[in-house]
C-alpha positions in Angstrom: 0.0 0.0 0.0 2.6 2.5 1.2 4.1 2.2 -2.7 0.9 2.7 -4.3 0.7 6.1 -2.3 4.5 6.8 -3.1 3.7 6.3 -6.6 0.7 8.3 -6.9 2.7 11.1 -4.9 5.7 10.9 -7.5 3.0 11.2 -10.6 1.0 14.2 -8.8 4.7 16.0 -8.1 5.6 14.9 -12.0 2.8 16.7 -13.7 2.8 20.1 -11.1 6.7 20.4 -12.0 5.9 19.9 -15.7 2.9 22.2 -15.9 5.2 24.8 -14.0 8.1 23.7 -16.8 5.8 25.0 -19.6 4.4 27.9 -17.7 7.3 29.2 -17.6 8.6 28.5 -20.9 5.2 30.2 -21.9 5.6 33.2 -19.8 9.2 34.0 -21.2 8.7 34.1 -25.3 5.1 35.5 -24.6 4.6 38.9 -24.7 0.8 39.0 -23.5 -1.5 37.0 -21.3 -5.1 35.9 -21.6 -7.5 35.2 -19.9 -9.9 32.8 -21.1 -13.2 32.6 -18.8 -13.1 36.8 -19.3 -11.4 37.1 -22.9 -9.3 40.2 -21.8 -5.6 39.7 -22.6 -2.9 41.7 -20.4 0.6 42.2 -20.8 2.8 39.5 -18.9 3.7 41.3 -16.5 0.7 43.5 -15.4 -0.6 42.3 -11.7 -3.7 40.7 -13.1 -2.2 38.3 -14.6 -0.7 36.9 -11.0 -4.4 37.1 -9.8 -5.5 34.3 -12.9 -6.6 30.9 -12.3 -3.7 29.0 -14.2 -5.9 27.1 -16.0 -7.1 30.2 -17.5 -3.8 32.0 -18.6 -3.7 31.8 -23.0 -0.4 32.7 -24.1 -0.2 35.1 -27.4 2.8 36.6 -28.9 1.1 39.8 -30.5 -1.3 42.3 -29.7 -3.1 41.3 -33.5 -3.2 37.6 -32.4 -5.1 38.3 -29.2 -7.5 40.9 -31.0 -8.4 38.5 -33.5 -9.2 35.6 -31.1 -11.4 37.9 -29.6 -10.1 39.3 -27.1 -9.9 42.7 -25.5 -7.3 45.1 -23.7 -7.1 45.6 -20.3 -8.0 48.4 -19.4 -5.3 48.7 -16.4 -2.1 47.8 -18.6 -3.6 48.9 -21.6 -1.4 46.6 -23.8 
């Protein structure tokens, strides 16, 4: 039993330090950050973007890319 649970522990710590790997990678050849429950994209670093449900965060490279996905500014960075 204990290496069931060990196992399931080392697949759970697998895939958070993966997701963080391509967050990350995301984050740094990204210029701009959407969200997508609101559709309002953001530049990386504005502070919304640290207030976003992960799951939520849509990496774009371009203004013109996140405008014709349909999204909007926001209207505290202003990107």
């Amino acid at each position: 039993m204990k290496k069931f649970f060990a196992a399931i522990i080392a697949l759970v710590v697998l895939a958070t330090v993966t997701a963080f790997a391509e967050s990350i990678t995301n984050f740094s050849v990204s210029k701009y950050v959407g969200n997508a429950k609101t559709k309002k994209f953001h530049y990386v670093d504005c502070s919304m973007v640290d207030k976003m449900n992960p799951a939520n965060k849509v990496f774009m490279s371009s203004r013109e890319e996140a405008i014709n996905a349909g999204y909007v500014p926001c209207k505290r960075c202003k990107p």
